[in-house]
C-alpha positions in Angstrom: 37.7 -124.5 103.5 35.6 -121.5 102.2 35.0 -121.4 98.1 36.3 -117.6 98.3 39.9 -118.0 100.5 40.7 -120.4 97.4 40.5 -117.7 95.1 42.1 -115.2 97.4 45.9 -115.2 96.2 43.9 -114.7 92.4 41.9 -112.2 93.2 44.6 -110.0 95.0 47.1 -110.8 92.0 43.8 -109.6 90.0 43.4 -106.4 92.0 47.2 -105.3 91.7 47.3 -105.9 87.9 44.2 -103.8 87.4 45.8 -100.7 89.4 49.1 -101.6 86.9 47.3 -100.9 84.0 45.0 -97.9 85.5 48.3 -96.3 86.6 49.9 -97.2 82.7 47.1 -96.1 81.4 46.7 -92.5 83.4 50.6 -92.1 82.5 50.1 -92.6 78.7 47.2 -90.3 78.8 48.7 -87.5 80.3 51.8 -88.1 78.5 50.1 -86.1 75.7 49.5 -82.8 77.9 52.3 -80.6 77.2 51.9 -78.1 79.8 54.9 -76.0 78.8 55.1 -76.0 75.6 56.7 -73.9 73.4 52.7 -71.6 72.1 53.2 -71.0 68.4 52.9 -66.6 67.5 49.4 -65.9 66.8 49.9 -62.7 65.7 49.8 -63.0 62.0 50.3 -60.1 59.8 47.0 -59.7 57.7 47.0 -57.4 54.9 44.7 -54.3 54.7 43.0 -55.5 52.2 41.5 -58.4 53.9 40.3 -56.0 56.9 38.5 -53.6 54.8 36.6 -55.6 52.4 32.6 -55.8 52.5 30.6 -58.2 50.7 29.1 -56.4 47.7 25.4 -56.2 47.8 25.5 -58.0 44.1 26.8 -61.4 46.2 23.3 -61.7 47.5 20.3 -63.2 45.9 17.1 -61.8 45.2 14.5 -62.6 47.1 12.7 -64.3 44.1 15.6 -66.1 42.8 13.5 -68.4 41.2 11.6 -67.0 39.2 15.3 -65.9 37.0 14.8 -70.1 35.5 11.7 -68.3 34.1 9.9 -72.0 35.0 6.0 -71.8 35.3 6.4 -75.1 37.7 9.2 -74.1 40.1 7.4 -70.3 40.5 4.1 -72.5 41.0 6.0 -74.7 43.7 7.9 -71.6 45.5 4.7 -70.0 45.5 3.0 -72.4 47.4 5.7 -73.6 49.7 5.9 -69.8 50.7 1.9 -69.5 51.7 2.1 -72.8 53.2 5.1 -72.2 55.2 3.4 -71.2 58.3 6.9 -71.6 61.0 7.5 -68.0 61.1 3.9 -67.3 62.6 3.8 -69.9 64.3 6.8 -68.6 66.3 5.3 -65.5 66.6 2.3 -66.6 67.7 4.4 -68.8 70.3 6.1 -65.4 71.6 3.5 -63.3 71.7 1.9 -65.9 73.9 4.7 -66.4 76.2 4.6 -62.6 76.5 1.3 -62.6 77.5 1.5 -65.2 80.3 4.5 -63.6 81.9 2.5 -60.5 81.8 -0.3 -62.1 83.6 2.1 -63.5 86.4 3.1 -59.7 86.3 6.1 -59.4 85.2 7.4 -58.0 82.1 9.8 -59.7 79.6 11.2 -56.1 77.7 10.0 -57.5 73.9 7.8 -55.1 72.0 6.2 -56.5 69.0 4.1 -54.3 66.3 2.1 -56.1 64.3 
């Protein structure tokens, strides 16, 4: 007798407990989708007040916050992180040669920079 027909009536039993519980398992997950359910009003009365309001220009910092702490060291600090900061040109520098390239292939991408 063949190891495998031994195992046969186990393995079928096996196979037809496995689609039990894929078939439970598909039924408990779309249990959950509600596909006529009553949709809850979205139209929600907002008041004129909310619609017509700007931020005032006094909600934004100055550019040089920092130097309002009046603090030698965190002027010092901003200072340097500022001419150290070098992301900003570097992306430039990334664009403008990007733009160049696709100009050589002839083509043109539509960005104008001035510098």
């Amino acid at each position: 007798m063949r190891p495998y027909r031994r195992y046969a009536g186990m393995i079928a039993w096996l196979w037809r407990v496995a689609r039990a519980m894929g078939a439970l398992a598909s039924i408990a997950s779309l249990s959950g989708c509600l596909l006529d359910a009553d949709k809850p009003d979205i139209a929600i009365d907002v008041p004129q007040s909310y619609l017509n309001t700007k931020a005032p220009e006094a909600a934004l910092p100055a550019l040089d916050w920092w130097r309002g702490f009046r603090s030698a060291e965190l002027t010092s600090l901003m200072e340097e992180a500022q001419a150290a900061n070098l992301d900003i040109a570097v992306a430039m520098a990334q664009i403008l040669q990007a733009d160049a390239q696709v100009r050589i292939a002839g083509k043109s991408t539509g960005i104008v920079f001035y510098e």
